[in-house]
Structure formats: structure tokens, C-alpha cells
N, CA, C and O atoms as CSV, one atom per row, in Angstrom:
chain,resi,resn,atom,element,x,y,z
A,1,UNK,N,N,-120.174,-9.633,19.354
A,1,UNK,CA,C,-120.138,-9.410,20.785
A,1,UNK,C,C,-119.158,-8.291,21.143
A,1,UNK,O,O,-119.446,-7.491,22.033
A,2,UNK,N,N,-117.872,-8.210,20.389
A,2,UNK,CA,C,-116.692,-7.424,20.675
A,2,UNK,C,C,-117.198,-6.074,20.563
A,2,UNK,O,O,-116.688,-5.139,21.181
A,3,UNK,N,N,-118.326,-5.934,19.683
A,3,UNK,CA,C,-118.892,-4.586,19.005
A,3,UNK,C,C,-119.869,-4.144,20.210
A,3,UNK,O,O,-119.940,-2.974,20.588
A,4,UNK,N,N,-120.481,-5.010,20.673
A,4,UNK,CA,C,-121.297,-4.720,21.720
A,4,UNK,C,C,-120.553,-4.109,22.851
A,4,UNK,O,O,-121.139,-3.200,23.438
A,5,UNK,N,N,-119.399,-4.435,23.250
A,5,UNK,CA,C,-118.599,-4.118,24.323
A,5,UNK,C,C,-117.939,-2.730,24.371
A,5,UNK,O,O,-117.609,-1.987,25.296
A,6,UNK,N,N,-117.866,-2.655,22.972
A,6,UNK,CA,C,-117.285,-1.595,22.790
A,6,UNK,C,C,-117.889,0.276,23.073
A,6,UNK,O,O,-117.480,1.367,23.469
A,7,UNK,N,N,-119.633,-0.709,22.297
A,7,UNK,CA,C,-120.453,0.577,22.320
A,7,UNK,C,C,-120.965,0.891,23.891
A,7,UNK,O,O,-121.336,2.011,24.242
A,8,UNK,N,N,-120.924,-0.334,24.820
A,8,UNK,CA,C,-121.126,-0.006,26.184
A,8,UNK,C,C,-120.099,0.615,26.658
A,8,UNK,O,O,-120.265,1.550,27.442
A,9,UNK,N,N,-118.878,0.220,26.277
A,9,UNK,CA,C,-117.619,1.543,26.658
A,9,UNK,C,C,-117.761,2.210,26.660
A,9,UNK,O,O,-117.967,2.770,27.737
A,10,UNK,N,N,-117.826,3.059,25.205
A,10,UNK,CA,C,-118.732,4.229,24.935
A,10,UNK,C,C,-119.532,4.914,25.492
A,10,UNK,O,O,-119.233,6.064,25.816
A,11,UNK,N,N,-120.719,4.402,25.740
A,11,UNK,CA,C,-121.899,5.543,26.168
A,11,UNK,C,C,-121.300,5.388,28.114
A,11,UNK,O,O,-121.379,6.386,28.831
A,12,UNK,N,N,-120.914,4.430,28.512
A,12,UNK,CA,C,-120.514,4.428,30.004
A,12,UNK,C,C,-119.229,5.823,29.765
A,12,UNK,O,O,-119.516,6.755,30.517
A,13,UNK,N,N,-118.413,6.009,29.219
A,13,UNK,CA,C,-117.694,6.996,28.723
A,13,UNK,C,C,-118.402,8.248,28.705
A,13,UNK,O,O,-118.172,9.194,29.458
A,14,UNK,N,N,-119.264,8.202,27.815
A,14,UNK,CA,C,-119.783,9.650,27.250
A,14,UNK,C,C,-120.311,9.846,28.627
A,14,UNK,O,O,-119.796,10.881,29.050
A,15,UNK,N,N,-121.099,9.331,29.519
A,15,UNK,CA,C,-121.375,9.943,30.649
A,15,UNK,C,C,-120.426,10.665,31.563
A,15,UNK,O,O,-120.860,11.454,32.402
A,16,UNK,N,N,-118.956,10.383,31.405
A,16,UNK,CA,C,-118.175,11.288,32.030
A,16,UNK,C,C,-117.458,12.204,30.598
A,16,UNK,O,O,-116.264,12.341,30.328
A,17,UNK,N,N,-118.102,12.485,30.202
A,17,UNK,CA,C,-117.530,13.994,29.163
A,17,UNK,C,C,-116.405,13.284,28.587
A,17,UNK,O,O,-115.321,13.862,28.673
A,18,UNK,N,N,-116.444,11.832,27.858
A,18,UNK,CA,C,-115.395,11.479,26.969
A,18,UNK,C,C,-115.649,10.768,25.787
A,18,UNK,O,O,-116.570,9.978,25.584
A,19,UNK,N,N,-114.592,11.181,24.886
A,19,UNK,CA,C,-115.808,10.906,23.291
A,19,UNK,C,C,-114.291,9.395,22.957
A,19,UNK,O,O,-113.120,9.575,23.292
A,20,UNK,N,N,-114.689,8.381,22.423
A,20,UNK,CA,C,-114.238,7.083,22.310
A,20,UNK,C,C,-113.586,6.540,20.970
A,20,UNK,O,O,-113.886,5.350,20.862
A,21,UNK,N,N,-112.964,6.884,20.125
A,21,UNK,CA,C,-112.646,6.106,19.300
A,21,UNK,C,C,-111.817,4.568,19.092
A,21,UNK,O,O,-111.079,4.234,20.019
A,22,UNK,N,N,-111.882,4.046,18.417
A,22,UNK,CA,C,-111.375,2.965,18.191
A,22,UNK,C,C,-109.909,2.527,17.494
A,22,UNK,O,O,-109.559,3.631,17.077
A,23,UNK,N,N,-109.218,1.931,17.246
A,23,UNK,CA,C,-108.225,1.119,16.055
A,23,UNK,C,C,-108.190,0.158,16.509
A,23,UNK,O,O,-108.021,-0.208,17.672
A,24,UNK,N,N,-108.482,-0.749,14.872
A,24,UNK,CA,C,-108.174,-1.886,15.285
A,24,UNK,C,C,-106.886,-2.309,14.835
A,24,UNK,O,O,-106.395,-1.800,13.826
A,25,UNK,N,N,-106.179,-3.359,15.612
A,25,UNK,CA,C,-104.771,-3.655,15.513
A,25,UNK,C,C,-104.788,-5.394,15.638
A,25,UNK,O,O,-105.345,-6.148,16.436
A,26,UNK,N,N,-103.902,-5.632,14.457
A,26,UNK,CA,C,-103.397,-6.933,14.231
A,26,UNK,C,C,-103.086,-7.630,15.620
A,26,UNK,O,O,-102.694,-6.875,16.511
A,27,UNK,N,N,-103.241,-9.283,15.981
A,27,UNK,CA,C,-102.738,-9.815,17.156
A,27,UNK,C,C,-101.735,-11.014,15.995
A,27,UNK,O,O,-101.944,-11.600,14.932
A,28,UNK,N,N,-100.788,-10.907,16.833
A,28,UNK,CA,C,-99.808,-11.767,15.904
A,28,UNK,C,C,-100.307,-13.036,16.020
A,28,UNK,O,O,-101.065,-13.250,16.965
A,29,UNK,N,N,-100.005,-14.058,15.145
A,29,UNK,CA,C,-100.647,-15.554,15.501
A,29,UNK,C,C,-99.313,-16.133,16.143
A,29,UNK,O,O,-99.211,-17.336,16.384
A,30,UNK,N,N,-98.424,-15.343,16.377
A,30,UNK,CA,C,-96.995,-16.407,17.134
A,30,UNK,C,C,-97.309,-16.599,18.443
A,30,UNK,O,O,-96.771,-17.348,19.259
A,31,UNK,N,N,-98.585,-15.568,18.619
A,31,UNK,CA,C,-98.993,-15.929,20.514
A,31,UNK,C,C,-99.611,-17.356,20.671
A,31,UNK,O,O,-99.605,-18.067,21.677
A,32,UNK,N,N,-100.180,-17.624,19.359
A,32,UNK,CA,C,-100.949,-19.174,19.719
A,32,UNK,C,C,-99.826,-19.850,20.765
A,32,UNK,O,O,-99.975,-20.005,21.977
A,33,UNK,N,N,-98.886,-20.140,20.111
A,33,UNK,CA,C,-97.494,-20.968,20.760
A,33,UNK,C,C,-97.520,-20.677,22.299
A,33,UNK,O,O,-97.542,-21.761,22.881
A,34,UNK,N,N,-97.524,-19.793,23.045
A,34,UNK,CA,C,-97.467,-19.652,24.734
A,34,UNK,C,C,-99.028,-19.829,24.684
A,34,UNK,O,O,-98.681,-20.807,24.021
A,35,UNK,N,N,-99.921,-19.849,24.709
A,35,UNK,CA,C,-101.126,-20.504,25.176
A,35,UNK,C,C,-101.082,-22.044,24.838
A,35,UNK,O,O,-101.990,-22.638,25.419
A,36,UNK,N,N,-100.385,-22.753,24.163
A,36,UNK,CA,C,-100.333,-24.051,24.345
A,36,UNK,C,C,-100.331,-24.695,25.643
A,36,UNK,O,O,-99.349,-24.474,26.351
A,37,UNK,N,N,-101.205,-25.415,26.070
A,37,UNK,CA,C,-101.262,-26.356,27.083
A,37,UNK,C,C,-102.303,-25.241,28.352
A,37,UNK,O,O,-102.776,-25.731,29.377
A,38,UNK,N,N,-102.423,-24.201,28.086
A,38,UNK,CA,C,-103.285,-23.564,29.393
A,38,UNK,C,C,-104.534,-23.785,28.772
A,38,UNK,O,O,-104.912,-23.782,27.600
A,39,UNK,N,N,-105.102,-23.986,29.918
A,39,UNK,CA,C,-106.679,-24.975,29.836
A,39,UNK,C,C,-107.545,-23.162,29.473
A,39,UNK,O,O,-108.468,-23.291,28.669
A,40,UNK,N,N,-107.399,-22.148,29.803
A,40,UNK,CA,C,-108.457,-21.472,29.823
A,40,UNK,C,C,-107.453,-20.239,29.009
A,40,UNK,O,O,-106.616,-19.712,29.742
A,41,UNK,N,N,-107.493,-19.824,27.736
A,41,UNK,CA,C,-106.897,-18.840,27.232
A,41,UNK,C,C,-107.584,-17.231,27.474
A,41,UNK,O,O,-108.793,-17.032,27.597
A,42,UNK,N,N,-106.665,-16.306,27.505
A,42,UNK,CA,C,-106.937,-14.696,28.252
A,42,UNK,C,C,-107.605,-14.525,26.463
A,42,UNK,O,O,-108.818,-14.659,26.300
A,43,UNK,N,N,-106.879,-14.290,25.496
A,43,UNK,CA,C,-107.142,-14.120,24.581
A,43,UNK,C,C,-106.819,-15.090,23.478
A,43,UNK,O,O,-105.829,-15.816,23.391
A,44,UNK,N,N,-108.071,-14.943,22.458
A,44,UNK,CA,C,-108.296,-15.648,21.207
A,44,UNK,C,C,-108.521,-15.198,19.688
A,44,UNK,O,O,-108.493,-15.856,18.649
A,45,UNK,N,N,-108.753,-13.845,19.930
A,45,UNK,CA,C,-109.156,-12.906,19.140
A,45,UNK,C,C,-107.818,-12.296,18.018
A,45,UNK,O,O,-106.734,-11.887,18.433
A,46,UNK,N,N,-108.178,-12.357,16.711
A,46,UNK,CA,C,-106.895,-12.177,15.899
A,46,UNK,C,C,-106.827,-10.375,15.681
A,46,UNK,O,O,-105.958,-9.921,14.937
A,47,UNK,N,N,-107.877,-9.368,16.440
A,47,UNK,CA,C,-107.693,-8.121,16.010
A,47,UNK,C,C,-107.909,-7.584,17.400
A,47,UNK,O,O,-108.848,-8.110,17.999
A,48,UNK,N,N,-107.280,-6.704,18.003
A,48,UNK,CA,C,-107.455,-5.858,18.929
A,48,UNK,C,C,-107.998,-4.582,18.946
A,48,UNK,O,O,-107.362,-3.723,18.336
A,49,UNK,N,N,-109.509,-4.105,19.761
A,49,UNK,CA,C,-109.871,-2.838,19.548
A,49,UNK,C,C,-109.027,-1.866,20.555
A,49,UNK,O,O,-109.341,-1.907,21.745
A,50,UNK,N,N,-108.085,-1.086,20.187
A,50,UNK,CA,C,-107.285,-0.450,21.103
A,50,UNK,C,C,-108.367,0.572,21.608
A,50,UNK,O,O,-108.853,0.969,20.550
A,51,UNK,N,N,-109.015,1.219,22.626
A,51,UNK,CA,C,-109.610,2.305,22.524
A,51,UNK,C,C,-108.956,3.389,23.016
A,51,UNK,O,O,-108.307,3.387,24.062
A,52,UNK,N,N,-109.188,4.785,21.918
A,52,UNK,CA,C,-108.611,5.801,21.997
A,52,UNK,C,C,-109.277,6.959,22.901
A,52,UNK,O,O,-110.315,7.269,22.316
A,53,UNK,N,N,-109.186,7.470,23.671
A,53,UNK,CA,C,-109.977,8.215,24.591
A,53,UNK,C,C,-110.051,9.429,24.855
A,53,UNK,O,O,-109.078,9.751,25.537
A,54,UNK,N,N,-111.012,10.628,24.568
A,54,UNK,CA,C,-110.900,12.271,24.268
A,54,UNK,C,C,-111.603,12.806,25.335
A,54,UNK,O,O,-112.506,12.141,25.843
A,55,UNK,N,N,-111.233,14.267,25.885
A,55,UNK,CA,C,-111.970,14.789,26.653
A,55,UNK,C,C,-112.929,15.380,25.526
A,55,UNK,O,O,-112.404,16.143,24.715
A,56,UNK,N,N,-114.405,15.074,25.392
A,56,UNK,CA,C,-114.941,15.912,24.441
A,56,UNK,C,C,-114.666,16.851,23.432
A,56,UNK,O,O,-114.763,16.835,22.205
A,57,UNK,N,N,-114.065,18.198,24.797
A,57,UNK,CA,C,-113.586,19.463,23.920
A,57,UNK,C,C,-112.417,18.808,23.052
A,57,UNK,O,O,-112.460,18.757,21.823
A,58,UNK,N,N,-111.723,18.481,23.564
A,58,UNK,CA,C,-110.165,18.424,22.840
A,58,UNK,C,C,-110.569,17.475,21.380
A,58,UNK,O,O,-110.110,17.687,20.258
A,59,UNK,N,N,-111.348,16.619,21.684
A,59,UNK,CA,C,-111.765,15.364,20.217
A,59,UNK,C,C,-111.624,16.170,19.396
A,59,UNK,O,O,-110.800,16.205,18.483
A,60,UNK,N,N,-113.076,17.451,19.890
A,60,UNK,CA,C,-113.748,18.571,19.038
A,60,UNK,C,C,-112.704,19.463,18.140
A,60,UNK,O,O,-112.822,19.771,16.954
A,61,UNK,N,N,-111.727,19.761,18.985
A,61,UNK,CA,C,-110.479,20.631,19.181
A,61,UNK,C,C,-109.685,19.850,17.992
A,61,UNK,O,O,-109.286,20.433,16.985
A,62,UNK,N,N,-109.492,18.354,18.251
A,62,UNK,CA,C,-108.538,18.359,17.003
A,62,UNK,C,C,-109.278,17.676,15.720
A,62,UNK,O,O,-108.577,16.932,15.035
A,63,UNK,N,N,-110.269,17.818,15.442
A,63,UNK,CA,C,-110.859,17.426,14.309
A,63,UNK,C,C,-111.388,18.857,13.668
A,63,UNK,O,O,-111.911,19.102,12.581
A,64,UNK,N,N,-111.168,19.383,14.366
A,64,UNK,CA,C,-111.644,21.050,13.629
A,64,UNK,C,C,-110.298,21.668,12.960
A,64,UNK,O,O,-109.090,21.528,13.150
A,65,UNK,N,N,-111.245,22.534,11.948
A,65,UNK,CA,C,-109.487,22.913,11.050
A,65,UNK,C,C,-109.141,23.887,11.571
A,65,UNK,O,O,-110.021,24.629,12.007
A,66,UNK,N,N,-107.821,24.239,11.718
A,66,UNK,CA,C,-107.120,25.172,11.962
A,66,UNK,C,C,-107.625,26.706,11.592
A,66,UNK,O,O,-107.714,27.235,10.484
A,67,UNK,N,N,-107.901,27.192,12.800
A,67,UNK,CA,C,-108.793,28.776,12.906
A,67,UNK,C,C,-107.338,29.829,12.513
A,67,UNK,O,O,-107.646,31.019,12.587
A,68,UNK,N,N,-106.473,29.691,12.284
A,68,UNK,CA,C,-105.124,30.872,11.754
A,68,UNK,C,C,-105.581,30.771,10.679
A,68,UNK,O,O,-105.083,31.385,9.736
């Protein structure tokens, strides 16, 4: 599902001239402990997709090798 969300980011993105990458990042398990006792938890998920966000050109710009 997380994957699904992501790629709708994406193309809702690419329609305003921005190209999307991802990392994923560890969620510590010491958060279990403060969600104890709340009936409806924000998050459950042990990896976070941070998304990274490019104006097109510039993505383009820094994945290209150095023109000197």
C-alpha cells in the first residue's frame, strides 16, 4: 500500500515539473512505548519513506557528470 502512495506522490508531482525520489529510513521501536494506551496510533510502520523532491532540471543537473 505504502508503495502505492508513494507512486501517486509521484506522478501528482511530476505534473508540477518535479522529479521524486525516495530513502528509506529506520523508525526506532522505542516509539512503541508513547503509543501505549492511545486507542488509534499516527504511526505503525518500522521504515519511513522520506521523500526527496527535485525541480526536474536540477535532478537532471546533479546526476549528470561534471561538464569541466
Amino acid at each position: 500500500m505504502r508503495a502505492n502512495c508513494c507512486r501517486i506522490v509521484s506522478k501528482e508531482l511530476a505534473h508540477l515539473g518535479l522529479e521524486t525520489q525516495y530513502m528509506d529510513l529506520p523508525v526506532s521501536e522505542q516509539l512503541d512505548e508513547q503509543w501505549e494506551g492511545v486507542k488509534t496510533r499516527y504511526w505503525f510502520h518500522r521504515t519511513y519513506r522520506m521523500p526527496i523532491v527535485y525541480w526536474k532540471d536540477d535532478a537532471d543537473a546533479a546526476q549528470a557528470p561534471n561538464a569541466e
